[in-house]
VEXTORVO-758083 format. One record per atom (N, C-alpha, C, O): residue number from 1; atom name; x, y, z. Coordinates in steps of 0.2 Angstrom, whole numbers, padded with zeros to 4 digits, always signed. Atoms other than C-alpha are relative to their C-alpha. Layout:
titor guke->NUM	tike->CA	X->X	Y->Y	Z->Z .
...
***
This chain:
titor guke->1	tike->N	X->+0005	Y->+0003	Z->-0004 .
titor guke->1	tike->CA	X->-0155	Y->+0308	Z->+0101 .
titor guke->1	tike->C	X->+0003	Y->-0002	Z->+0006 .
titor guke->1	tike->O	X->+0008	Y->-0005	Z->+0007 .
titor guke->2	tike->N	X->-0001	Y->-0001	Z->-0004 .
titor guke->2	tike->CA	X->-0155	Y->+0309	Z->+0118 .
titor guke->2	tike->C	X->+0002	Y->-0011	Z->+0003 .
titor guke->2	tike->O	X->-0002	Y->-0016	Z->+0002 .
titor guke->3	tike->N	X->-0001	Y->+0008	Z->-0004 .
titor guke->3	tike->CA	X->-0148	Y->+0288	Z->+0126 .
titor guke->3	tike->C	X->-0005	Y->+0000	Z->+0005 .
titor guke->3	tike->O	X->-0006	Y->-0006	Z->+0007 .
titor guke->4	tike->N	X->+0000	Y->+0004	Z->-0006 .
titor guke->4	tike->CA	X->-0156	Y->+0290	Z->+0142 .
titor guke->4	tike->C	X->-0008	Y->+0006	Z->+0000 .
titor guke->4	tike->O	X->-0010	Y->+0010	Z->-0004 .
titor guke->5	tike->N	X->+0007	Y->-0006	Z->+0000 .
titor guke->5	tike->CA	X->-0174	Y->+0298	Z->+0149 .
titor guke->5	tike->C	X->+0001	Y->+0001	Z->+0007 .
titor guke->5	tike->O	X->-0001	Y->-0004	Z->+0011 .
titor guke->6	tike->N	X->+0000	Y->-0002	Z->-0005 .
titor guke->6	tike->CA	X->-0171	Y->+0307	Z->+0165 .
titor guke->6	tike->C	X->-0007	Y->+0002	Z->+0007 .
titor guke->6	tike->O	X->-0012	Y->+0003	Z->+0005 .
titor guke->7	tike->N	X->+0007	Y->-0002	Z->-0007 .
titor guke->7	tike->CA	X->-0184	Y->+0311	Z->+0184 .
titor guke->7	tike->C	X->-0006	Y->-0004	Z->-0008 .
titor guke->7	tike->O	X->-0008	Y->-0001	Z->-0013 .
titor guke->8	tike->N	X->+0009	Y->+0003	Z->+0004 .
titor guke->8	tike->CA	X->-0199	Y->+0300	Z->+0173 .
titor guke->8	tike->C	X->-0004	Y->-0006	Z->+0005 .
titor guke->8	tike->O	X->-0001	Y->-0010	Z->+0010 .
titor guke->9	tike->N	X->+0002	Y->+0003	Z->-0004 .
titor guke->9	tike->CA	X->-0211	Y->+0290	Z->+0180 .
titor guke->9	tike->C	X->-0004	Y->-0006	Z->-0006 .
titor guke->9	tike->O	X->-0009	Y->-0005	Z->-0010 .
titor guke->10	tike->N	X->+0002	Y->+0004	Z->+0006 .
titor guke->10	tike->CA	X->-0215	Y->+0274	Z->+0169 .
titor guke->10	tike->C	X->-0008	Y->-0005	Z->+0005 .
titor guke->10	tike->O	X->-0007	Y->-0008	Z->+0010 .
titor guke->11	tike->N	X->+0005	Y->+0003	Z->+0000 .
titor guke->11	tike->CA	X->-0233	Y->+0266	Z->+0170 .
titor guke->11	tike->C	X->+0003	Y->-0008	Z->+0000 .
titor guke->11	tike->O	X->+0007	Y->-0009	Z->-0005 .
titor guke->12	tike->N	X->-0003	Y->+0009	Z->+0001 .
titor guke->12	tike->CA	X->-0229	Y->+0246	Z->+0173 .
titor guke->12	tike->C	X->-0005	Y->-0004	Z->-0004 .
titor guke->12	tike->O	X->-0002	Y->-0009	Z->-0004 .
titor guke->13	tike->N	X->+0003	Y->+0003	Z->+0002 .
titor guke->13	tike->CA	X->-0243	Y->+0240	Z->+0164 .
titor guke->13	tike->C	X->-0001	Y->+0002	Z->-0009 .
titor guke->13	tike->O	X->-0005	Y->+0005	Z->-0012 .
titor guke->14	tike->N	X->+0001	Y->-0001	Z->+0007 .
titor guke->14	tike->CA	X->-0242	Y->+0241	Z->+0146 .
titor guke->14	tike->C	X->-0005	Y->+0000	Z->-0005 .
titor guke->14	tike->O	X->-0011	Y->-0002	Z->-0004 .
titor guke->15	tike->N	X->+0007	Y->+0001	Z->+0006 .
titor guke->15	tike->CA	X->-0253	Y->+0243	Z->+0130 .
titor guke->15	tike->C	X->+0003	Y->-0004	Z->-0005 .
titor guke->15	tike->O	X->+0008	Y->-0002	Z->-0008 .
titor guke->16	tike->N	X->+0000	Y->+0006	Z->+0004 .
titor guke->16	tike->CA	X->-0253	Y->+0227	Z->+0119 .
titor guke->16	tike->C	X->-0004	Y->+0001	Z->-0006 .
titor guke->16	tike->O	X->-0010	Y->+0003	Z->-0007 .
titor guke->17	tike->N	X->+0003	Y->+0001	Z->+0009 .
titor guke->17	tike->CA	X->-0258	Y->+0226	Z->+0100 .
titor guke->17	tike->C	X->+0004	Y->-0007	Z->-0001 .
titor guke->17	tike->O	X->+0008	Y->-0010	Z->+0001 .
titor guke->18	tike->N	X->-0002	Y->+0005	Z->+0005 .
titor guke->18	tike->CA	X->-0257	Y->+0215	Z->+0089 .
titor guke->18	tike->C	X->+0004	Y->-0006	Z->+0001 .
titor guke->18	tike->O	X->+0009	Y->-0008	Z->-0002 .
titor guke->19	tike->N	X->-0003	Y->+0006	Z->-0004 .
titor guke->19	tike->CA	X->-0255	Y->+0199	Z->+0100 .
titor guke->19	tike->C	X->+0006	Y->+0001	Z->+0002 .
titor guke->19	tike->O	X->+0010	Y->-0004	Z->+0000 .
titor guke->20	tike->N	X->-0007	Y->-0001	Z->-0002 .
titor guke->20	tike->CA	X->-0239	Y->+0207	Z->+0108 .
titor guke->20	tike->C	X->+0005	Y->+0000	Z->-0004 .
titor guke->20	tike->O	X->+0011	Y->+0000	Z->-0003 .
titor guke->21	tike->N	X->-0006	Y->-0003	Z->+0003 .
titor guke->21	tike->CA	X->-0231	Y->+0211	Z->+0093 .
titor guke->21	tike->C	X->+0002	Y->+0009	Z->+0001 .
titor guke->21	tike->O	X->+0007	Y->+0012	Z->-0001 .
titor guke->22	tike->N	X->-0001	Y->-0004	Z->-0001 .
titor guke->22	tike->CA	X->-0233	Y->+0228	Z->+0097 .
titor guke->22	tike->C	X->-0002	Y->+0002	Z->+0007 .
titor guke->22	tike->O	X->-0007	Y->+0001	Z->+0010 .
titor guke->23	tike->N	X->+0001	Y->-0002	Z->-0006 .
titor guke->23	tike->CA	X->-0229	Y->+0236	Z->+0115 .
titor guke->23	tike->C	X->+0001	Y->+0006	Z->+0004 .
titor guke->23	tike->O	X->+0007	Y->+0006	Z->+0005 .
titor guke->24	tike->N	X->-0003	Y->-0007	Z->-0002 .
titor guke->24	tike->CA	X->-0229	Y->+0253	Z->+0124 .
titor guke->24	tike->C	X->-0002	Y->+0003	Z->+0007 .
titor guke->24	tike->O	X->-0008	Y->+0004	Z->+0009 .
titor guke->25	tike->N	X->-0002	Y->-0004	Z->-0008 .
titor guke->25	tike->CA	X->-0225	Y->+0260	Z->+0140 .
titor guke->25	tike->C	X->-0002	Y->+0007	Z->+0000 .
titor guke->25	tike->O	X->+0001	Y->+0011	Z->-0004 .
titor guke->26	tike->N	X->+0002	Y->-0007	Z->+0001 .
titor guke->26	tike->CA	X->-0233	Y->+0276	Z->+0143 .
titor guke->26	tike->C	X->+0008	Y->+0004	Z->+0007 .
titor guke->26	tike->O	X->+0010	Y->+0001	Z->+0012 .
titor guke->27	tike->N	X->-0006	Y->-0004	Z->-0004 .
titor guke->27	tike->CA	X->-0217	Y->+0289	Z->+0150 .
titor guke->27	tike->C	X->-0004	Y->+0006	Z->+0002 .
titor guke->27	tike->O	X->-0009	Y->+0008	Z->-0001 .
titor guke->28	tike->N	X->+0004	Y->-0005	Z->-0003 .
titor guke->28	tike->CA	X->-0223	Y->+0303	Z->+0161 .
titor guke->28	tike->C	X->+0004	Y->+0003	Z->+0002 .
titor guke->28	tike->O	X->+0008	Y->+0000	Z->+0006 .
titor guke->29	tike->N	X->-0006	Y->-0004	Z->-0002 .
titor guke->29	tike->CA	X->-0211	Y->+0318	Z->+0164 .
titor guke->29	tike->C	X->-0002	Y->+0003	Z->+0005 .
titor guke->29	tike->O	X->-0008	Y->+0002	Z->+0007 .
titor guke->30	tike->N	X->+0003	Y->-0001	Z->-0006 .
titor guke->30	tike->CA	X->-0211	Y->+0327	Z->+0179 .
titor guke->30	tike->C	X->-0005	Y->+0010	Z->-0002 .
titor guke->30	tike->O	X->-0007	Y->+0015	Z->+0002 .
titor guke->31	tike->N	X->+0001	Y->-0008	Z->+0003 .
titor guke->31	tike->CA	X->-0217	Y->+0344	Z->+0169 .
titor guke->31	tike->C	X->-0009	Y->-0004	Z->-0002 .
titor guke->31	tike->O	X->-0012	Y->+0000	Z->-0005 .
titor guke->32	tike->N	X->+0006	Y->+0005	Z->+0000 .
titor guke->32	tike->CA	X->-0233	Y->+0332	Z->+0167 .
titor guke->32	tike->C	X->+0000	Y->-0002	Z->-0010 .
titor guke->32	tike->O	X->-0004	Y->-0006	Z->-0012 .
titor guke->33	tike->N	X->-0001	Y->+0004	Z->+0006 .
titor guke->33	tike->CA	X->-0227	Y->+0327	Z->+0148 .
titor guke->33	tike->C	X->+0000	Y->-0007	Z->-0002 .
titor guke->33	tike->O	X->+0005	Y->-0009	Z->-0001 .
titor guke->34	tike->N	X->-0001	Y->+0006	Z->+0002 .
titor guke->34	tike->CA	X->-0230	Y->+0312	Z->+0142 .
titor guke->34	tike->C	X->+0002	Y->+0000	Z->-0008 .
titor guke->34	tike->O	X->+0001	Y->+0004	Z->-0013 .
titor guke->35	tike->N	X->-0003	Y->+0004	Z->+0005 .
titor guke->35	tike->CA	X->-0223	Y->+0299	Z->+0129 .
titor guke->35	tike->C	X->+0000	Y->-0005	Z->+0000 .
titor guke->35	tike->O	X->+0001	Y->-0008	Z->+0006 .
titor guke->36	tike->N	X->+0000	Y->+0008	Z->+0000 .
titor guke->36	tike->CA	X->-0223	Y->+0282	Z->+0124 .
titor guke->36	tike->C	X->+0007	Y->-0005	Z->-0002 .
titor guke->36	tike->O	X->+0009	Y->-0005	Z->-0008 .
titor guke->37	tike->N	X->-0007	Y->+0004	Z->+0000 .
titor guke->37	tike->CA	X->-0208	Y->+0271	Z->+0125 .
titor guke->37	tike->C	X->-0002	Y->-0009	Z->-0002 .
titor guke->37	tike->O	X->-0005	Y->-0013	Z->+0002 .
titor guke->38	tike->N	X->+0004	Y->+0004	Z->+0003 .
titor guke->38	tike->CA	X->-0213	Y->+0255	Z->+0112 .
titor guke->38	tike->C	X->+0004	Y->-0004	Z->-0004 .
titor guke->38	tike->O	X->+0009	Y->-0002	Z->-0007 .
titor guke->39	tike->N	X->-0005	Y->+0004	Z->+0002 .
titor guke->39	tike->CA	X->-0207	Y->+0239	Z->+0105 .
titor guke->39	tike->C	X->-0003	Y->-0003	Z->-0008 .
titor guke->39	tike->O	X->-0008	Y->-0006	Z->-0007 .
titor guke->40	tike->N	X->+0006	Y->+0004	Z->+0004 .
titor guke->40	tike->CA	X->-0214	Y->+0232	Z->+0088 .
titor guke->40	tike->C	X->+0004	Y->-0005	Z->-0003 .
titor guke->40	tike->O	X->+0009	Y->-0003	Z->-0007 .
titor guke->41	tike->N	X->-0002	Y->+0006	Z->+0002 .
titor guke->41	tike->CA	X->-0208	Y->+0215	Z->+0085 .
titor guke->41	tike->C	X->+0000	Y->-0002	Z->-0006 .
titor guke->41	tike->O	X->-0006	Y->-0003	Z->-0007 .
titor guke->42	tike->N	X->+0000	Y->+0005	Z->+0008 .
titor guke->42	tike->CA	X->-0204	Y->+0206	Z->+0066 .
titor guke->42	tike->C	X->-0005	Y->-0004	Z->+0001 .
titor guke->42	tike->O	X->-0006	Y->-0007	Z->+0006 .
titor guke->43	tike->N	X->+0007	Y->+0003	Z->+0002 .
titor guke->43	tike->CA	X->-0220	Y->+0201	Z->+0059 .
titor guke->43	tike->C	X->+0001	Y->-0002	Z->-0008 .
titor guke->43	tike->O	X->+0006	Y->+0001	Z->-0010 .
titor guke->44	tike->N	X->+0002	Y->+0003	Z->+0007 .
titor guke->44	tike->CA	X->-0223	Y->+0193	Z->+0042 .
titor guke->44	tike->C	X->-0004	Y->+0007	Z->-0005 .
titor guke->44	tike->O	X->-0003	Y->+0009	Z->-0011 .
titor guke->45	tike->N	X->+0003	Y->-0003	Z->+0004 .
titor guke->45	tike->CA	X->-0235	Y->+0205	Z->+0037 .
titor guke->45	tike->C	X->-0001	Y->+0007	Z->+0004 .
titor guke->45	tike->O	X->-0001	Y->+0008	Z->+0010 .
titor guke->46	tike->N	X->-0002	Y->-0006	Z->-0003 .
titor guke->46	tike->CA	X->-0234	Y->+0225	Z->+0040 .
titor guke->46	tike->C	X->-0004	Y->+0001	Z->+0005 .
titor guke->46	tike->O	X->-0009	Y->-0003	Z->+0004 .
titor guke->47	tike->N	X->+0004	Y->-0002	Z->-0007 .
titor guke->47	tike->CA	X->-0245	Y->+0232	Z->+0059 .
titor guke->47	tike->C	X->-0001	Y->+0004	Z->-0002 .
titor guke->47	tike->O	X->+0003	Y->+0008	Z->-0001 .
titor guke->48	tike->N	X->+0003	Y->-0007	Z->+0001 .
titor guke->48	tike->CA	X->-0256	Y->+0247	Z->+0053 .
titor guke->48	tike->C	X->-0005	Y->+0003	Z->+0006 .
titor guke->48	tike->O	X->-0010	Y->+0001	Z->+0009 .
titor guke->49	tike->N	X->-0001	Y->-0006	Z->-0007 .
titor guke->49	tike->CA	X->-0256	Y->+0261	Z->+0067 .
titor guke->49	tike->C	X->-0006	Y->+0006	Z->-0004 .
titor guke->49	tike->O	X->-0007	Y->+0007	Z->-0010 .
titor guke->50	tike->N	X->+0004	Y->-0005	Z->+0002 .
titor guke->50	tike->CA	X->-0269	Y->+0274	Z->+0066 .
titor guke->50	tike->C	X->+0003	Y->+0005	Z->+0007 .
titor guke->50	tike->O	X->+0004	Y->+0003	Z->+0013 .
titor guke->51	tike->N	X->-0001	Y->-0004	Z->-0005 .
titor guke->51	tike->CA	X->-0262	Y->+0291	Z->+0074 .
titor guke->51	tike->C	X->-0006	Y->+0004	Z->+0000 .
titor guke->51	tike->O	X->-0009	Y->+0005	Z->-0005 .
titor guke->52	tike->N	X->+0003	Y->-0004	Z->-0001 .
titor guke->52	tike->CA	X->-0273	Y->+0302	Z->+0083 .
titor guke->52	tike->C	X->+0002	Y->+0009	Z->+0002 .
titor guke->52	tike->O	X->-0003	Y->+0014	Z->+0002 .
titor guke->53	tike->N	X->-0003	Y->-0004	Z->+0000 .
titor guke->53	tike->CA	X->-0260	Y->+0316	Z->+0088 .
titor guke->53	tike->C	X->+0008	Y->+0000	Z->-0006 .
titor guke->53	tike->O	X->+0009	Y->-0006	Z->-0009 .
titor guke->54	tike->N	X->-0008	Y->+0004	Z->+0002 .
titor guke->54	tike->CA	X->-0240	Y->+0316	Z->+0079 .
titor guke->54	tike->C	X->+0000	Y->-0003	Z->+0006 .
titor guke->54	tike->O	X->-0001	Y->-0003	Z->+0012 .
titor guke->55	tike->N	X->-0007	Y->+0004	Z->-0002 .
titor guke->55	tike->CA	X->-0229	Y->+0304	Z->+0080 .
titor guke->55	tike->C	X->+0007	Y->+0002	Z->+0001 .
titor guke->55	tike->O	X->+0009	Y->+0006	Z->-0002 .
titor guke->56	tike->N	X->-0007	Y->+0001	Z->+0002 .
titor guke->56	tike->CA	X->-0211	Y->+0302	Z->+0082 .
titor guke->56	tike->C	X->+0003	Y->-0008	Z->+0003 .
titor guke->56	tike->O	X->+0003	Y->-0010	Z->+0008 .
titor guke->57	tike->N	X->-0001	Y->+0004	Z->-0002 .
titor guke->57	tike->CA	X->-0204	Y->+0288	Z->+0080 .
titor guke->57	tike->C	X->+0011	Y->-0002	Z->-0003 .
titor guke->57	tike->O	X->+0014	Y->-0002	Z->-0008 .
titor guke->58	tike->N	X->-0007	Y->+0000	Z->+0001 .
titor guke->58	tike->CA	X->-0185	Y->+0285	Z->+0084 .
titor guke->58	tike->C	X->+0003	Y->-0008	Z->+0001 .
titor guke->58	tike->O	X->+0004	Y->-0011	Z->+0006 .
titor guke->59	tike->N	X->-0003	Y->+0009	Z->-0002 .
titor guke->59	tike->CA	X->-0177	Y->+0267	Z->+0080 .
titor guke->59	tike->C	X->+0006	Y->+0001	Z->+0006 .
titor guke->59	tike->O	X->+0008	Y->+0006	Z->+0007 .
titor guke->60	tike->N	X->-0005	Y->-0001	Z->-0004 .
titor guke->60	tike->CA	X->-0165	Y->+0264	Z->+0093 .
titor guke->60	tike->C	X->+0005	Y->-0007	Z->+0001 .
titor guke->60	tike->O	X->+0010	Y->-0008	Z->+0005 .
titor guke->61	tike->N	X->-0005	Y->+0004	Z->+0002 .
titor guke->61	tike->CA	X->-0158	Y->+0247	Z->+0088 .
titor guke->61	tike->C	X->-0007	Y->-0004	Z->-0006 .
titor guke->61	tike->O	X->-0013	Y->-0003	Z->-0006 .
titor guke->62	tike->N	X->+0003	Y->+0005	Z->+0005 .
titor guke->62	tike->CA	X->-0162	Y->+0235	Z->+0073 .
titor guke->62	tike->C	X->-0001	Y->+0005	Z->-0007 .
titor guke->62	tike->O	X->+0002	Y->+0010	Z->-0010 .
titor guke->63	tike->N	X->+0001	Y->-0006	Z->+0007 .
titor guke->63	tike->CA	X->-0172	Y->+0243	Z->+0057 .
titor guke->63	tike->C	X->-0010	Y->-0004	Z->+0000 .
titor guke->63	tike->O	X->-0013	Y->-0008	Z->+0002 .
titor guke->64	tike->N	X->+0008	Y->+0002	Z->+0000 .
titor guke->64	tike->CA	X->-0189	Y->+0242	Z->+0054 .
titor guke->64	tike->C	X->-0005	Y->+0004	Z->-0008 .
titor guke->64	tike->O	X->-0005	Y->+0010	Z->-0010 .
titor guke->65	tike->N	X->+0005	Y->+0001	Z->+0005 .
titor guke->65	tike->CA	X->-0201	Y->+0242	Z->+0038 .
titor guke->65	tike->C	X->-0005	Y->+0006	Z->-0002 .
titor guke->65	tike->O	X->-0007	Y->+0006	Z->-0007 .
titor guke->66	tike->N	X->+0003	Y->-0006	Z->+0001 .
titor guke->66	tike->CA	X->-0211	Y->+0259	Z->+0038 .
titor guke->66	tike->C	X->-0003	Y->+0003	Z->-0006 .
titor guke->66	tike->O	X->+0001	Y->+0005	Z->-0011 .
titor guke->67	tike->N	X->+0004	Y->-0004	Z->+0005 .
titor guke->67	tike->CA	X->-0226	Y->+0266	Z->+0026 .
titor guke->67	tike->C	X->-0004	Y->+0003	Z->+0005 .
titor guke->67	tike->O	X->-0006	Y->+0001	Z->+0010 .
titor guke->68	tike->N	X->+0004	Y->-0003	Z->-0003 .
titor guke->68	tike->CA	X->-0234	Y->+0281	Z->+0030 .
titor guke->68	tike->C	X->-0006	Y->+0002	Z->-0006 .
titor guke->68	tike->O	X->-0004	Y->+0004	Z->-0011 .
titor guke->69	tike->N	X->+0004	Y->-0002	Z->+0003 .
titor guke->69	tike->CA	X->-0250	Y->+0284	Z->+0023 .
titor guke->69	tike->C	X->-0003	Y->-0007	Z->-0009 .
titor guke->69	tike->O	X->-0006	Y->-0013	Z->-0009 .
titor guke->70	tike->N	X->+0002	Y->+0004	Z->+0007 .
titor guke->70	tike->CA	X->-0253	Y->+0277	Z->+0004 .
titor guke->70	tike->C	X->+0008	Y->+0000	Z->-0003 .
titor guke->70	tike->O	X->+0009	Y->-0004	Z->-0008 .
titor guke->71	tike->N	X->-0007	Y->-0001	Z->+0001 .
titor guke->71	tike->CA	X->-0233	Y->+0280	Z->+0002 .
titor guke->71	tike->C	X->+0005	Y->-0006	Z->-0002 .
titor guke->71	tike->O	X->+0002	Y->-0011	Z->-0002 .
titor guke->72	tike->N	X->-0004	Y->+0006	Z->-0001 .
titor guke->72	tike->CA	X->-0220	Y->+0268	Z->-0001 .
titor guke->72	tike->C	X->+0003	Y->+0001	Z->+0006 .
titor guke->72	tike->O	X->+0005	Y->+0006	Z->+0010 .
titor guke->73	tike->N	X->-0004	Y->+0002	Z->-0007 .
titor guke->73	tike->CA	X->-0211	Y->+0258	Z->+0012 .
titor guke->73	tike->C	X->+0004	Y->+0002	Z->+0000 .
titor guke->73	tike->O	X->+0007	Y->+0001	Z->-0006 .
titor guke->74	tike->N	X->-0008	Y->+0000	Z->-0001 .
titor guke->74	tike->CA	X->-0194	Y->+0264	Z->+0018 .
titor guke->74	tike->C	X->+0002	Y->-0003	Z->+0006 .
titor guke->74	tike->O	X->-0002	Y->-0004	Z->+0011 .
titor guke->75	tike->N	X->-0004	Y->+0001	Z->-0006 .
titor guke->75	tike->CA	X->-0182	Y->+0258	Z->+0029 .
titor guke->75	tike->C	X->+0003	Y->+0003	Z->+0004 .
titor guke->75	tike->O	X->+0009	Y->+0004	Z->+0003 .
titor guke->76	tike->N	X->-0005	Y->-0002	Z->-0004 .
titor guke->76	tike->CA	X->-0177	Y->+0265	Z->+0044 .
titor guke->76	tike->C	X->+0005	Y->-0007	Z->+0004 .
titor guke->76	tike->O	X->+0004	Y->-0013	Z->+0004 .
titor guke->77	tike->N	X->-0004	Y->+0004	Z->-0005 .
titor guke->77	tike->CA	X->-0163	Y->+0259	Z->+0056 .
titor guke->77	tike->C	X->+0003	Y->+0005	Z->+0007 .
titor guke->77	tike->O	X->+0000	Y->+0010	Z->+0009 .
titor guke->78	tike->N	X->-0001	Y->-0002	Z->-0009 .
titor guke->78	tike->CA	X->-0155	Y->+0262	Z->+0074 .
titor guke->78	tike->C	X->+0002	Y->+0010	Z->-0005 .
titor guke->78	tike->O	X->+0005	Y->+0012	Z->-0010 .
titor guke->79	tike->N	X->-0003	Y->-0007	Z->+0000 .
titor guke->79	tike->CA	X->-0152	Y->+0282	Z->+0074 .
titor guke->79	tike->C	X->-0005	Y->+0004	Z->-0004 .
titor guke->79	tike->O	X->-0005	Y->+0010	Z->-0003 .
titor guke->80	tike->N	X->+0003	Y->-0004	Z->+0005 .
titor guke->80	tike->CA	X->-0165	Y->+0287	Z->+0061 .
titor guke->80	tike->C	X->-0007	Y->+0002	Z->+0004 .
titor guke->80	tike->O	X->-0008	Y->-0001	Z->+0009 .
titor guke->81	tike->N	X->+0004	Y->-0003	Z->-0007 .
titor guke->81	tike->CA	X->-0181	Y->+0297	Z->+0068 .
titor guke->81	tike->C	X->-0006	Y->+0002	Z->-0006 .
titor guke->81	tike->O	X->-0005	Y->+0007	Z->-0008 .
titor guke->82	tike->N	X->+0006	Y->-0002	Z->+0003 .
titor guke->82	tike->CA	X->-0197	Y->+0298	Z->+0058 .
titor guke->82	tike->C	X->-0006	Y->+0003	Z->+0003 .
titor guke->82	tike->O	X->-0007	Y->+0001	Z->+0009 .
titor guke->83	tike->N	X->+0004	Y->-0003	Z->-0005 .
titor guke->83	tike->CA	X->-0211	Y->+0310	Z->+0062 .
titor guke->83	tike->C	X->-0007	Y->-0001	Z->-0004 .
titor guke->83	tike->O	X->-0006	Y->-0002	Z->-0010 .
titor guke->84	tike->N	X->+0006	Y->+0004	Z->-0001 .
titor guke->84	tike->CA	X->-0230	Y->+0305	Z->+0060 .
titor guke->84	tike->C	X->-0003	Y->+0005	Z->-0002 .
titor guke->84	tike->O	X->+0001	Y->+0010	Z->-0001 .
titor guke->85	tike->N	X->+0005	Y->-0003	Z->-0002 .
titor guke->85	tike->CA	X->-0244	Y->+0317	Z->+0057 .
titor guke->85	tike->C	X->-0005	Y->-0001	Z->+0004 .
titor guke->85	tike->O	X->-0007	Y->-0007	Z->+0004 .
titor guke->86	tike->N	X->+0006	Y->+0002	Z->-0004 .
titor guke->86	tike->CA	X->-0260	Y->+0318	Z->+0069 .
titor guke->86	tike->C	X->-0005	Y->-0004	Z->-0008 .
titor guke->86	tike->O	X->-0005	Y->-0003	Z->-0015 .
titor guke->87	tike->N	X->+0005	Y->+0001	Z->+0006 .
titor guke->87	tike->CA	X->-0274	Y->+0309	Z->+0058 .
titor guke->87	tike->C	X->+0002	Y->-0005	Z->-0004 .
titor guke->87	tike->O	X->-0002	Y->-0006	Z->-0008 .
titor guke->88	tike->N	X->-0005	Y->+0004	Z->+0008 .
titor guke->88	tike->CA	X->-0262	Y->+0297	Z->+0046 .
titor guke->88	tike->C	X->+0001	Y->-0007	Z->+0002 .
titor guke->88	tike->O	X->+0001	Y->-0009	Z->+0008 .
titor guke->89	tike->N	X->+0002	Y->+0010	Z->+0001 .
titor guke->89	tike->CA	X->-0263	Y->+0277	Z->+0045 .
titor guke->89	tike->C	X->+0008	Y->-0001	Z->+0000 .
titor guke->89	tike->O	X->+0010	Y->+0002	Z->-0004 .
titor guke->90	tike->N	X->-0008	Y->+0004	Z->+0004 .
titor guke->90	tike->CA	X->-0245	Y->+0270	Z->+0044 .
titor guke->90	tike->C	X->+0000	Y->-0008	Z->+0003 .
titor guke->90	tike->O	X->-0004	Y->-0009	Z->+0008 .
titor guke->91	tike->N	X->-0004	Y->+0003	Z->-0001 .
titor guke->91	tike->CA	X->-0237	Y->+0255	Z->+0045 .
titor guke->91	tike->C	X->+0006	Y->-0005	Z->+0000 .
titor guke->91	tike->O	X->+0010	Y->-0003	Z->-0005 .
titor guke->92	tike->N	X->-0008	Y->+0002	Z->-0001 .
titor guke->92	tike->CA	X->-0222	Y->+0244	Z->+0049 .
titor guke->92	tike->C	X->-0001	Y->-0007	Z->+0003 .
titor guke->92	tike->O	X->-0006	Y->-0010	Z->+0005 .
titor guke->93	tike->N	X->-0002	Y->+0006	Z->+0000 .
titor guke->93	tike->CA	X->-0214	Y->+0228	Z->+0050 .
titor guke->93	tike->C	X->+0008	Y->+0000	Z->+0001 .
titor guke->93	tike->O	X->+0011	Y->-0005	Z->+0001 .
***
Protein backbone atom coordinates (compact mmCIF):
# COMPACT_ATOMS: atom_id res chain seq x y z
CA UNK A 1 0.00 0.00 0.00
CA UNK A 2 1.35 2.92 -1.42
CA UNK A 3 2.02 5.86 1.93
CA UNK A 4 1.73 8.89 -0.06
CA UNK A 5 -0.54 10.03 -3.29
CA UNK A 6 1.59 11.79 -5.77
CA UNK A 7 0.70 15.25 -8.80
CA UNK A 8 -3.16 14.91 -7.41
CA UNK A 9 -5.54 17.55 -7.15
CA UNK A 10 -7.73 17.41 -3.92
CA UNK A 11 -11.41 19.04 -3.99
CA UNK A 12 -11.49 21.21 -0.66
CA UNK A 13 -14.99 20.75 0.09
CA UNK A 14 -15.89 17.50 1.33
CA UNK A 15 -18.90 15.13 1.26
CA UNK A 16 -20.53 14.61 4.80
CA UNK A 17 -22.84 11.72 5.92
CA UNK A 18 -24.10 10.69 8.66
CA UNK A 19 -23.74 14.07 10.74
CA UNK A 20 -19.80 14.00 10.10
CA UNK A 21 -19.23 10.78 11.08
CA UNK A 22 -18.45 9.83 7.80
CA UNK A 23 -16.01 12.10 5.29
CA UNK A 24 -14.55 12.14 1.89
CA UNK A 25 -12.26 14.14 -0.21
CA UNK A 26 -12.69 13.43 -3.74
CA UNK A 27 -8.60 12.76 -5.24
CA UNK A 28 -8.29 13.64 -8.97
CA UNK A 29 -5.08 12.26 -10.70
CA UNK A 30 -3.64 13.98 -13.28
CA UNK A 31 -4.49 11.01 -16.05
CA UNK A 32 -8.22 12.37 -15.06
CA UNK A 33 -8.71 9.21 -12.34
CA UNK A 34 -10.32 9.78 -9.56
CA UNK A 35 -10.74 8.39 -5.90
CA UNK A 36 -11.82 9.21 -2.63
CA UNK A 37 -9.76 9.76 0.37
CA UNK A 38 -12.36 9.22 3.60
CA UNK A 39 -12.63 9.23 7.25
CA UNK A 40 -15.49 7.13 9.09
CA UNK A 41 -15.38 7.90 12.75
CA UNK A 42 -16.45 5.38 15.91
CA UNK A 43 -20.14 5.30 16.18
CA UNK A 44 -22.39 3.23 18.39
CA UNK A 45 -24.26 1.80 15.77
CA UNK A 46 -22.81 0.50 12.27
CA UNK A 47 -23.05 3.45 9.00
CA UNK A 48 -24.75 1.49 5.92
CA UNK A 49 -22.92 2.57 2.54
CA UNK A 50 -24.64 1.78 -0.65
CA UNK A 51 -22.00 1.34 -3.60
CA UNK A 52 -22.76 2.24 -6.97
CA UNK A 53 -19.41 1.23 -8.68
CA UNK A 54 -16.37 -1.06 -6.52
CA UNK A 55 -14.98 -0.22 -3.71
CA UNK A 56 -11.70 -0.40 -2.12
CA UNK A 57 -11.37 0.26 1.04
CA UNK A 58 -7.75 0.38 2.63
CA UNK A 59 -7.48 1.00 6.70
CA UNK A 60 -4.53 3.21 7.24
CA UNK A 61 -4.56 3.56 10.92
CA UNK A 62 -7.01 2.28 13.74
CA UNK A 63 -9.55 -0.80 12.77
CA UNK A 64 -12.83 -0.57 11.72
CA UNK A 65 -16.01 -2.84 12.10
CA UNK A 66 -17.06 -4.02 8.42
CA UNK A 67 -20.14 -6.16 6.88
CA UNK A 68 -20.53 -6.57 3.58
CA UNK A 69 -23.83 -7.41 2.35
CA UNK A 70 -25.93 -9.98 4.61
CA UNK A 71 -22.33 -11.39 5.86
CA UNK A 72 -20.93 -11.34 9.01
CA UNK A 73 -18.80 -8.43 10.45
CA UNK A 74 -15.17 -8.68 10.33
CA UNK A 75 -12.53 -6.63 11.54
CA UNK A 76 -10.17 -4.95 9.56
CA UNK A 77 -7.10 -2.90 10.90
CA UNK A 78 -4.18 -0.38 9.73
CA UNK A 79 -2.71 -2.38 6.45
CA UNK A 80 -5.70 -4.41 5.54
CA UNK A 81 -7.48 -3.71 2.13
CA UNK A 82 -11.12 -4.78 1.52
CA UNK A 83 -12.62 -4.70 -1.98
CA UNK A 84 -16.53 -3.81 -2.41
CA UNK A 85 -18.53 -4.85 -5.25
CA UNK A 86 -20.66 -2.22 -7.58
CA UNK A 87 -24.43 -2.61 -6.34
CA UNK A 88 -23.66 -4.06 -2.66
CA UNK A 89 -24.84 -2.37 0.84
CA UNK A 90 -22.12 -2.65 3.45
CA UNK A 91 -21.45 -1.47 6.53
CA UNK A 92 -19.00 -0.27 9.33
CA UNK A 93 -18.34 1.11 12.54
Amino acid sequence: MSQQLDSVSIHKKPNTHFNGRSISYLVEFKDGSKKTLGVLLPTEKPLTFETHIPERIEIISGKCLIRVGDGEFKTLVEGEILNIPENCRFSGC
